[in-house]
RODO-2510 file (C-alpha; in nm, 4 decimals, decimal comma):
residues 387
     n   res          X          Y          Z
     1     x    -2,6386    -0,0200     1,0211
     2     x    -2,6858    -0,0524     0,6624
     3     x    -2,9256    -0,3293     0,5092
     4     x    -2,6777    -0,5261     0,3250
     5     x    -2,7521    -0,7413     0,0649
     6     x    -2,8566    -1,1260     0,1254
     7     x    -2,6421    -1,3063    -0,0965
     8     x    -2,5886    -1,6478    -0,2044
     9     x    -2,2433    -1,7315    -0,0515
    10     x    -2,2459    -2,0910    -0,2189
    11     x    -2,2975    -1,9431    -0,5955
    12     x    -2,0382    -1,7134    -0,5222
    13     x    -1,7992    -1,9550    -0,4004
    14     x    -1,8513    -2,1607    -0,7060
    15     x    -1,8226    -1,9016    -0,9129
    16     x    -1,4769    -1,7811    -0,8248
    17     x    -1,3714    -2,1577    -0,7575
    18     x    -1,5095    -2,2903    -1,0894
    19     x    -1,2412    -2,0556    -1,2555
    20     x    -0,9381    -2,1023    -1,0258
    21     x    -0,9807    -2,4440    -1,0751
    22     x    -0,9659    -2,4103    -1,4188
    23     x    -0,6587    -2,1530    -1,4653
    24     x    -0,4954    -2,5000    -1,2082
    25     x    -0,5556    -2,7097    -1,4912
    26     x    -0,4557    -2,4862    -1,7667
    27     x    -0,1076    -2,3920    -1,6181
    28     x    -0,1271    -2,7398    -1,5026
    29     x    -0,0476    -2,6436    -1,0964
    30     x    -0,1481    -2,8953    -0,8069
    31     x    -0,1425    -2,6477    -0,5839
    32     x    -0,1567    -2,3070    -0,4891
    33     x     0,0252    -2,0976    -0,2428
    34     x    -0,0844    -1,7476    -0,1727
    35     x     0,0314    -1,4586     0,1031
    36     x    -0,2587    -1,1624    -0,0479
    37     x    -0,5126    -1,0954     0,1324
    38     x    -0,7646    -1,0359    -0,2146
    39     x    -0,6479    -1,3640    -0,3349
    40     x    -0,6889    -1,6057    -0,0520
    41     x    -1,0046    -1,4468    -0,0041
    42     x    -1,1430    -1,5182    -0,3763
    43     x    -0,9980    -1,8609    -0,3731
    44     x    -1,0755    -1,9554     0,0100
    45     x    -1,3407    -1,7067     0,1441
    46     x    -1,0934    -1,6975     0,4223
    47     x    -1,0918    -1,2892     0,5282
    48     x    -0,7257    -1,1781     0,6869
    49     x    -0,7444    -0,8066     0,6498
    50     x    -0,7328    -0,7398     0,9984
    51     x    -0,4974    -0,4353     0,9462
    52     x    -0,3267    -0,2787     0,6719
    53     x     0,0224    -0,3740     0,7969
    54     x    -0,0745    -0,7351     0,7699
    55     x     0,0167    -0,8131     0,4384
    56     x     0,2871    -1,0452     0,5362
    57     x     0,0792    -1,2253     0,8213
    58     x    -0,0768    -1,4986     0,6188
    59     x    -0,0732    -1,7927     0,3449
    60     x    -0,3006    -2,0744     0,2140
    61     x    -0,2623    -2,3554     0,0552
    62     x    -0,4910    -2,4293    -0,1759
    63     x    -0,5839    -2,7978    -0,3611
    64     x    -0,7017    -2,9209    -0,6750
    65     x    -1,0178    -2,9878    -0,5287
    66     x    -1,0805    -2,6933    -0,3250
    67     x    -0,9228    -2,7510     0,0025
    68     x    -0,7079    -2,5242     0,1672
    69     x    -0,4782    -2,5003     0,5168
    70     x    -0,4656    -2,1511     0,6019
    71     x    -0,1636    -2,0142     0,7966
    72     x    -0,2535    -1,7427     1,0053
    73     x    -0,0936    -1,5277     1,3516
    74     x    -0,3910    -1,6063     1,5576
    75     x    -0,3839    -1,9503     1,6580
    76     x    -0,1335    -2,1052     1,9018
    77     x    -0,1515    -2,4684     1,7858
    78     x    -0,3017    -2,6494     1,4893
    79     x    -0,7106    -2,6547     1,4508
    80     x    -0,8547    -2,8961     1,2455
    81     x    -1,1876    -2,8046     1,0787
    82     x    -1,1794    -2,4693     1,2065
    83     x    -1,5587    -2,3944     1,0616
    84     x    -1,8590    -2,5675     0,9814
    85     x    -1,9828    -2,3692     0,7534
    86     x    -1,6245    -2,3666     0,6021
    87     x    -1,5730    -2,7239     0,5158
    88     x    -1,3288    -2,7259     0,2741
    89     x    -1,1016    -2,5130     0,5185
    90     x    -0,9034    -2,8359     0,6091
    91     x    -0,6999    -2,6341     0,9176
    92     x    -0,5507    -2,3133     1,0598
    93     x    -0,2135    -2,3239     1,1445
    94     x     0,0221    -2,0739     1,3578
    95     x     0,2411    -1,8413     1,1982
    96     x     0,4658    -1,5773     1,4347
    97     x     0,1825    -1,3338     1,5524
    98     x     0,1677    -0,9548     1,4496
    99     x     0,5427    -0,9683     1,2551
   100     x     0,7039    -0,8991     0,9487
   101     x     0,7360    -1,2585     0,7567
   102     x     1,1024    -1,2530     0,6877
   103     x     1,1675    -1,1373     1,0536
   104     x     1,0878    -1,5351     1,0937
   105     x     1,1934    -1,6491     0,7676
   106     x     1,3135    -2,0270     0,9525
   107     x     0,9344    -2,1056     1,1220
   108     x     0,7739    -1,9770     0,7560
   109     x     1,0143    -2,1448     0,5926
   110     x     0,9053    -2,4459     0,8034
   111     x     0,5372    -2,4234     0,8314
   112     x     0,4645    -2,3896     0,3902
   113     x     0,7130    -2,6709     0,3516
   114     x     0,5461    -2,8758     0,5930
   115     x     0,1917    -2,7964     0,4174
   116     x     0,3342    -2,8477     0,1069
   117     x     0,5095    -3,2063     0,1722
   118     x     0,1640    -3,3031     0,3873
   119     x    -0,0289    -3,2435     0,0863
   120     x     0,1965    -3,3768    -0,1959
   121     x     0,2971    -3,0819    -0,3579
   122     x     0,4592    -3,0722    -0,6861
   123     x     0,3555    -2,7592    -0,9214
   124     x     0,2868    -2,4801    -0,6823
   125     x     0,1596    -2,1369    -0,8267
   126     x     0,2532    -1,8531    -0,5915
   127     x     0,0572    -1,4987    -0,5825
   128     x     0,3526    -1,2730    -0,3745
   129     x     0,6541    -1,4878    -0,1926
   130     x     0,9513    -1,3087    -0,0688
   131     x     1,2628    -1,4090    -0,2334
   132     x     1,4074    -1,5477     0,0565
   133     x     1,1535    -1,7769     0,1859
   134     x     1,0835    -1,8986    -0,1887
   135     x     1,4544    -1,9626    -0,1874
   136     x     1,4193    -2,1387     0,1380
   137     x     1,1010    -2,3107    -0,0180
   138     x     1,3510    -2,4775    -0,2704
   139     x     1,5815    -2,5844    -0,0607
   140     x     1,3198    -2,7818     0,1661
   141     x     1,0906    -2,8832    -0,0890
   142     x     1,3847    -2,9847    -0,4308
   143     x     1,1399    -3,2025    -0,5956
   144     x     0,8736    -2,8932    -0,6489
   145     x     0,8660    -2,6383    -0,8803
   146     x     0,7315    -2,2705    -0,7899
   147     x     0,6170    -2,0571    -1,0439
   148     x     0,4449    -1,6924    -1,0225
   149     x     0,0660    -1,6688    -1,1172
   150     x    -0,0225    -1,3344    -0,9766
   151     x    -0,1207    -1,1878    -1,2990
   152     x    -0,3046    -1,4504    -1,4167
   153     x    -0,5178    -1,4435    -1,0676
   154     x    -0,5352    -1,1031    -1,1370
   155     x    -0,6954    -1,1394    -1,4771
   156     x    -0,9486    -1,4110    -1,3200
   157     x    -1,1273    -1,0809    -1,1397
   158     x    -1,1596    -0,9101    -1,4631
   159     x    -1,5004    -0,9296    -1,5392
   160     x    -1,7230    -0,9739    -1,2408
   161     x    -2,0509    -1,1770    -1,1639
   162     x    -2,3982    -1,0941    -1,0680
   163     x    -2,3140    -1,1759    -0,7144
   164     x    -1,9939    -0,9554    -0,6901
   165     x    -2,1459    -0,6528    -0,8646
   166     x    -2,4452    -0,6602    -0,6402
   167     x    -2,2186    -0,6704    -0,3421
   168     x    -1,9779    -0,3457    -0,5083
   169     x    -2,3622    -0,1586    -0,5884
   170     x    -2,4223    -0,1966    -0,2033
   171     x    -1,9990    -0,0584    -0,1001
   172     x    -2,0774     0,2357    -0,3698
   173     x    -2,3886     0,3303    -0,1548
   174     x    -2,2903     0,3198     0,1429
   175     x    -1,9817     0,4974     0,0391
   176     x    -2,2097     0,7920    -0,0775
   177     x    -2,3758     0,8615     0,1898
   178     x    -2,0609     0,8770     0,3445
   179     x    -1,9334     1,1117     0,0876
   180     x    -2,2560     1,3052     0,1469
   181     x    -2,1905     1,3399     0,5260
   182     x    -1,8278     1,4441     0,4477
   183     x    -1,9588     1,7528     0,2416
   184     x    -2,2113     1,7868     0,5106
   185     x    -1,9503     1,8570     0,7692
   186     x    -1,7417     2,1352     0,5556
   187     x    -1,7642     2,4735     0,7018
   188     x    -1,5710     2,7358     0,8049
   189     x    -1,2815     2,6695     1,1421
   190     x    -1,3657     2,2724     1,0567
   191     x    -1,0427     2,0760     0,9747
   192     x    -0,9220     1,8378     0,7503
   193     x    -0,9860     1,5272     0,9746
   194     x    -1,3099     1,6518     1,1012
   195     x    -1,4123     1,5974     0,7214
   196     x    -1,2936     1,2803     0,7635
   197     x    -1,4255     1,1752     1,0515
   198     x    -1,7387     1,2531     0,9339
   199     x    -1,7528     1,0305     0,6439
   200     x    -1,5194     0,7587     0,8561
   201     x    -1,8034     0,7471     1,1026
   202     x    -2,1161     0,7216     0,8835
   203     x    -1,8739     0,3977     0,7080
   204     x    -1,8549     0,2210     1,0246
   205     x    -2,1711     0,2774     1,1672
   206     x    -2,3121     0,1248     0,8341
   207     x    -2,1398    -0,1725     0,9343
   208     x    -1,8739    -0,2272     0,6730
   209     x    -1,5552    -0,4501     0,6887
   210     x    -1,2880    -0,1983     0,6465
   211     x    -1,2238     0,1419     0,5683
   212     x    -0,9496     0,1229     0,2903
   213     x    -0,8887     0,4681     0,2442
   214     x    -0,9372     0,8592     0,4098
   215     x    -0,7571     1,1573     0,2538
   216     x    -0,8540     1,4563     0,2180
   217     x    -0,6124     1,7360     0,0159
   218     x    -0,7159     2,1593     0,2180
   219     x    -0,4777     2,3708     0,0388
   220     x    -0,1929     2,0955    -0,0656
   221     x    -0,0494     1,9916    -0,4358
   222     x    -0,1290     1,6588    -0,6357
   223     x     0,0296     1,3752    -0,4463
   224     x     0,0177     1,5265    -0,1170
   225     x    -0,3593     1,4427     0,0005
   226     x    -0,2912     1,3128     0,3711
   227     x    -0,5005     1,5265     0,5932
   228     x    -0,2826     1,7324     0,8589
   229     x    -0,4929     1,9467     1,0321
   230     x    -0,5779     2,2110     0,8337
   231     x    -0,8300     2,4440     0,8888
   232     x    -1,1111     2,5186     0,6057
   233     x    -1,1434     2,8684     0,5193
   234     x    -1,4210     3,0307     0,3628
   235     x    -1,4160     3,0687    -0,0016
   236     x    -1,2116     2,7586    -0,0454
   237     x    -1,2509     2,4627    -0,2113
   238     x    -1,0786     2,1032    -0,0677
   239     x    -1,1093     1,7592    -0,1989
   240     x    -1,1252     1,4109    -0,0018
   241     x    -1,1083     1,0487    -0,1193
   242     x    -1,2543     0,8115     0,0723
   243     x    -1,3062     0,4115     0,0158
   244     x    -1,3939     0,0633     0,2119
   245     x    -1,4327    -0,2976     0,1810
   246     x    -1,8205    -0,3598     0,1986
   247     x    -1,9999    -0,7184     0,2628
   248     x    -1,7923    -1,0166     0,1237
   249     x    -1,4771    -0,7677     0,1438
   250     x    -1,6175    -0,6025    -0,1970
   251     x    -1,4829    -0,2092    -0,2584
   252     x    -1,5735     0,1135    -0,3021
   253     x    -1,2949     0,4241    -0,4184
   254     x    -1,4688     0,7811    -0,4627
   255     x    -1,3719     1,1229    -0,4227
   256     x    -1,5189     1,4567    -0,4046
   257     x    -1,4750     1,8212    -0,4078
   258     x    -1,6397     2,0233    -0,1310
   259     x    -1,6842     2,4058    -0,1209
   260     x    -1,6629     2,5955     0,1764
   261     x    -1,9301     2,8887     0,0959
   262     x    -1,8785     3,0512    -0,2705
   263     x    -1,5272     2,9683    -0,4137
   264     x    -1,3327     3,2297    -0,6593
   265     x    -1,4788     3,2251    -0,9997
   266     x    -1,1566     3,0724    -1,1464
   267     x    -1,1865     2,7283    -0,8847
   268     x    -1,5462     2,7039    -0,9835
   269     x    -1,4741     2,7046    -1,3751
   270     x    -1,2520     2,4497    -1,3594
   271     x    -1,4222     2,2290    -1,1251
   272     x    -1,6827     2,2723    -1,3967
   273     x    -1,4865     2,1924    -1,6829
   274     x    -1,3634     1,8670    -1,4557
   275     x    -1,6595     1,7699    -1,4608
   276     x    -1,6815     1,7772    -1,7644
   277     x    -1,3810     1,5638    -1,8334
   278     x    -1,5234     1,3028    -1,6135
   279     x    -1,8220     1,2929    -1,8065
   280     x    -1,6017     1,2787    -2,1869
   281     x    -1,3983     0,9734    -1,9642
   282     x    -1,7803     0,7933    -1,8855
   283     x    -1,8767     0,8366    -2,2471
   284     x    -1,5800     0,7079    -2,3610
   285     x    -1,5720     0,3824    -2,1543
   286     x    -1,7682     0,1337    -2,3170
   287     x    -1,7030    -0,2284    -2,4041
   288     x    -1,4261    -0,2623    -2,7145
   289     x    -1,2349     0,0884    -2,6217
   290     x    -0,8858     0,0452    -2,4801
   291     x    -0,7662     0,1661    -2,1743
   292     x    -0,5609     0,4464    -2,3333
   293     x    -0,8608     0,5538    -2,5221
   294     x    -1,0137     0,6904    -2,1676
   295     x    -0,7011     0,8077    -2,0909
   296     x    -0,6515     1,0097    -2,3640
   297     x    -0,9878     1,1288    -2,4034
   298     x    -1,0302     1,2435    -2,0308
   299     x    -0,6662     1,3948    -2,0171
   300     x    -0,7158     1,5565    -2,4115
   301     x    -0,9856     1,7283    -2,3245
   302     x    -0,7911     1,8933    -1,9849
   303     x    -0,5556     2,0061    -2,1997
   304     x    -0,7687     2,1589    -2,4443
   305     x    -0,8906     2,3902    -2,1813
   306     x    -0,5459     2,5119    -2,0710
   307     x    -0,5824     2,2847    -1,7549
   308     x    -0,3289     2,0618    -1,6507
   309     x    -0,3966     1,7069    -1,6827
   310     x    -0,4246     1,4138    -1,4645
   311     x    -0,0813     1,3471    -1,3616
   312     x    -0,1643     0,9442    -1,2626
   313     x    -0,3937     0,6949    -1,4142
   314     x    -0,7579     0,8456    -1,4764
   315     x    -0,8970     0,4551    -1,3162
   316     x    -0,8965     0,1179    -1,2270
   317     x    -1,0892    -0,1389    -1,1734
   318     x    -1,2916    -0,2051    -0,8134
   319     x    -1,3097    -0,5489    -0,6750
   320     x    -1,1698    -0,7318    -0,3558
   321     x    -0,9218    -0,4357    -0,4170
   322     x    -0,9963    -0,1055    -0,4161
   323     x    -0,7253    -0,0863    -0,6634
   324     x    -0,7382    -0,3861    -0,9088
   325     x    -0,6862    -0,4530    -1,2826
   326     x    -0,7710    -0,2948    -1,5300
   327     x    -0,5754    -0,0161    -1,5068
   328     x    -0,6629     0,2982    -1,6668
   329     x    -0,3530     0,4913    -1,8046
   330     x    -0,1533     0,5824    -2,1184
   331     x    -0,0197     0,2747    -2,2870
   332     x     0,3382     0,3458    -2,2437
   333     x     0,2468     0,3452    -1,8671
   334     x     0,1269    -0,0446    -1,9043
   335     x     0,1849    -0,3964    -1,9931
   336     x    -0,1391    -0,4030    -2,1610
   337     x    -0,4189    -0,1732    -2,2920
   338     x    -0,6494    -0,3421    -2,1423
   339     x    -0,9666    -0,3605    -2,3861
   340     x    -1,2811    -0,2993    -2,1578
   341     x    -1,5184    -0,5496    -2,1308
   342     x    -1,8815    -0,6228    -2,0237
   343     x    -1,8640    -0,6751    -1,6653
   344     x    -1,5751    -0,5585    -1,5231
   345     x    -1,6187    -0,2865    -1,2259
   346     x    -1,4081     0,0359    -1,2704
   347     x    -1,3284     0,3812    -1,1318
   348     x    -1,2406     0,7013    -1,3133
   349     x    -1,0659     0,9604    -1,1297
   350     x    -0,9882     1,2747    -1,3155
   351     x    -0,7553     1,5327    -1,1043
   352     x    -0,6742     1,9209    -1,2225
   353     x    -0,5067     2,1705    -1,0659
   354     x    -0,5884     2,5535    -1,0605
   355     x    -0,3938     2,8812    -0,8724
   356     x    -0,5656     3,1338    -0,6877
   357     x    -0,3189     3,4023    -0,5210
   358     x     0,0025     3,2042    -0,6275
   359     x    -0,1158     2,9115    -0,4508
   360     x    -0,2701     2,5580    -0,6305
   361     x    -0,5984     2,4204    -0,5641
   362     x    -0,6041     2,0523    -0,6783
   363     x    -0,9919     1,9434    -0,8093
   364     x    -1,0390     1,5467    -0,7860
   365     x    -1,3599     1,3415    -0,8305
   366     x    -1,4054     1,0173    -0,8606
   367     x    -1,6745     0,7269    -0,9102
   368     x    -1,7016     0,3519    -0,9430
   369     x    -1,8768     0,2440    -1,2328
   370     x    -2,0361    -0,1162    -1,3870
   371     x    -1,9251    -0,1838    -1,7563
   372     x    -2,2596    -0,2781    -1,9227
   373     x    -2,3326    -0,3517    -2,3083
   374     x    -2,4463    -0,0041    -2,4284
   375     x    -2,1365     0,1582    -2,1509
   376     x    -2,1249     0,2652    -1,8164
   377     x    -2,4111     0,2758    -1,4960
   378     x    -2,2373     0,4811    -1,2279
   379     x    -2,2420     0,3389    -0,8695
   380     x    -2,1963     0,5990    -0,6588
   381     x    -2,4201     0,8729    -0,6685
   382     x    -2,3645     1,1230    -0,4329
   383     x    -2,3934     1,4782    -0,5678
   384     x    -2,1349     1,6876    -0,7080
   385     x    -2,0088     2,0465    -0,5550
   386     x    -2,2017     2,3203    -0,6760
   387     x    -2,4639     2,0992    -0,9159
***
C-alpha cells in the first residue's frame, strides 16, 4: 500500500467551492445540475466512478450555498443525511440501477424535476444532459431556464492548488513505479497483457481509486494500442500507456517505451531523437507560451529529423481527468490556444513512428508535469528505455 498523502479535505473543499460559487454568481445560476463524474466530484466531493460505463448513472444538484441531493443507482429509497462527515450532502436519491439514462428517460425525467421544484429552481447550469431528458426537463419544470456551463467548469480546474498538486505528485509516483514494474516484466515469450498486468497490479496494490487506463502497442500502428496478446520478441521495442485516479480521485497519464534486449540501430535512433522532442516540448512549456507553441515546437523538430510527427495532440492537462483542459494541439485543432499558466498540471506525449523490415514500430512517451514560474518540474520519474 502506498503512503498517501494526509491532506486537508476541508481546505480543499473550500477551495474548489469558493470558485463554483463564484462562477454561480457571475453567470447568475441558482443552481447546478451535473451528470460527470469529475464535476460532481469537484463541486460535491461525492465519488461515482464506480465503472467506466457509468457515465450516465448519476446527477447532483447543487445550491447556492453548497448543498447538494445526489442521484445515484445504489439506493432503493430516499436517505436523508447520508454522511456525517458530508454535511452539506442534503440526500441520496434512487436512480434505475446499472442502466443507460435514456433507457429510463420518464423516472430521470421525474426524479431532477422533482429535485429541482423541491429546491426552487430557477437558473440551472447543466455540465452534460441528454437532449431528451433536458427536453423533458422543460416540459416539467416551464418556469426554469437551463443553460450549458461545461466549459466554464472546465476552465475552473485550470490552474490547480497546493492541495490538488500534492495529491497529482503522489498519482505520478505511484504511477512510476508502476511504469517501472511494467519494463521490469518485458522479456522475451512475455505478452502484451502480462506487461500490463504487471504495472495494473503494482497500481492496485498501492491502493489507488481507479485504474483509468492500460494499453500497451507490440508490433501495431498509431491508434491501435489495445493489447491483444502478442508475444514480445527479442530485439523489439513496444510501448504501453498506463494511468489512474490516485487519493481524492486526482490522475496520473504516462507512457513508456520498453526494449526487449538490444533493438535495431534504426528503433534506437529514433527513440533517441524522441526523446529529444520531448525534452524541446518541456523547454518550451513555460508560463506565457501558447498551446500551439508546444505543439509546434515538439512536432517541428520530428519533422526536421525525417520522422513523422505526432499525429494527435502532444498534451493535456491532468486533474480529476486524466484528460482535462488545456489541451495541447495545433490551433486550428482548438477553440482556444490556451496560454499556459502557473499552476496548471499537464502531460506531453510525443509519438513517432519508425519501419524495420517493412513493418512500423510506433515510439510513445509520456509524463505529467507541474507548470511553475521559471517552467516545468516533471512528476513522473521513472526512467527512460535505454538511458
Amino acid at each position: 500500500m502506498h503512503d498517501w498523502p494526509v491532506f486537508d479535505a476541508a481546505e480543499l473543499r473550500r477551495e474548489r467551492w469558493g470558485k463554483t460559487a463564484e462562477l454561480m454568481a457571475t453567470l447568475g445560476l441558482d443552481h447546478l445540475l451535473l451528470t460527470t463524474f469529475d464535476a460532481i466530484r469537484y463541486t460535491t466531493d461525492v465519488r461515482t466512478l464506480i465503472i467506466a460505463e457509468g457515465f450516465d448513472w448519476f446527477a447532483a444538484v447543487v445550491g447556492p450555498d453548497g448543498t447538494c441531493d445526489v442521484l445515484v443507482p445504489w439506493v432503493d429509497e430516499r436517505v436523508g443525511d447520508p454522511d456525517p462527515d458530508m454535511p452539506w450532502v442534503r440526500s441520496l436519491r434512487p436512480l434505475p440501477s446499472w442502466s443507460p439514462a435514456l433507457a429510463h428517460r420518464g423516472f430521470w425525467v421525474g426524479a431532477l424535476a422533482a429535485v429541482l421544484r423541491e429546491r426552487g429552481a430557477r437558473r440551472v447550469g447543466l455540465d452534460l444532459l441528454a437532449s431528451d431528458l433536458l427536453e423533458g426537463l422543460r416540459a416539467e419544470l416551464p418556469e426554469a431556464t437551463f443553460r450549458g456551463v461545461a466549459s466554464e467548469l472546465y476552465d475552473l480546474r485550470l490552474r490547480k492548488d497546493a492541495v490538488e498538486i500534492r495529491l497529482l505528485e503522489a498519482a505520478s509516483a505511484v504511477n512510476s513505479r508502476a511504469a517501472e514494474a511494467a519494463l521490469a516484466a518485458a522479456r522475451p515469450g512475455v505478452l502484451d497483457h502480462d506487461v500490463l498486468a504487471a504495472a495494473m497490479g503494482h497500481l492496485q496494490r498501492a491502493g489507488v481509486e481507479y485504474l483509468s487506463h492500460s494499453l500497451c502497442n507490440v508490433r501495431r500502428g498509431s491508434g491501435t494500442w489495445f493489447a491483444v496478446g502478442n508475444e514480445l520478441r527479442e530485439g523489439e521495442a513496444f510501448f504501453f500507456d498506463i494511468g489512474c485516479y490516485g487519493a481524492g480521485g486526482y490522475a496520473s497519464d504516462m507512457a513508456r517505451v520498453g526494449f526487449v534486449g538490444e533493438p535495431p540501430a534504426s528503433v534506437r535512433e529514433a527513440h533517441r531523437r524522441l526523446l529529444e522532442a520531448h525534452r524541446i516540448g518541456e523547454e518550451t512549456a513555460r508560463p506565457g507560451v501558447r498551446a500551439s507553441e508546444i505543439q509546434a515546437a515538439v512536432n517541428g523538430y520530428l519533422e526536421r529529423q525525417g520522422l513523422p510527427v505526432t499525429p494527435y495532440s502532444v498534451g493535456h492537462g491532468i486533474g480529476l481527468r486524466a484528460c482535462e483542459l488545456p489541451t495541447i494541439h495545433r490551433a486550428d485543432r482548438m477553440d482556444r490556444d490556451q496560454v499556459l499558466l502557473e499552476g496548471m498540471v499537464i502531460a506531453l506525449e510525443p509519438e513517432t513512428t519508425v519501419e524495420v523490415d517493412g513493418r512500423p514500430v510506433v515510439l510513445k512517451v509520456e509524463d505529467d508535469y507541474v507548470v511553475e514560474g521559471d517552467g516545468l518540474r516533471r512528476l513522473t520519474d521513472a526512467p527512460y528505455a535505454g538511458t
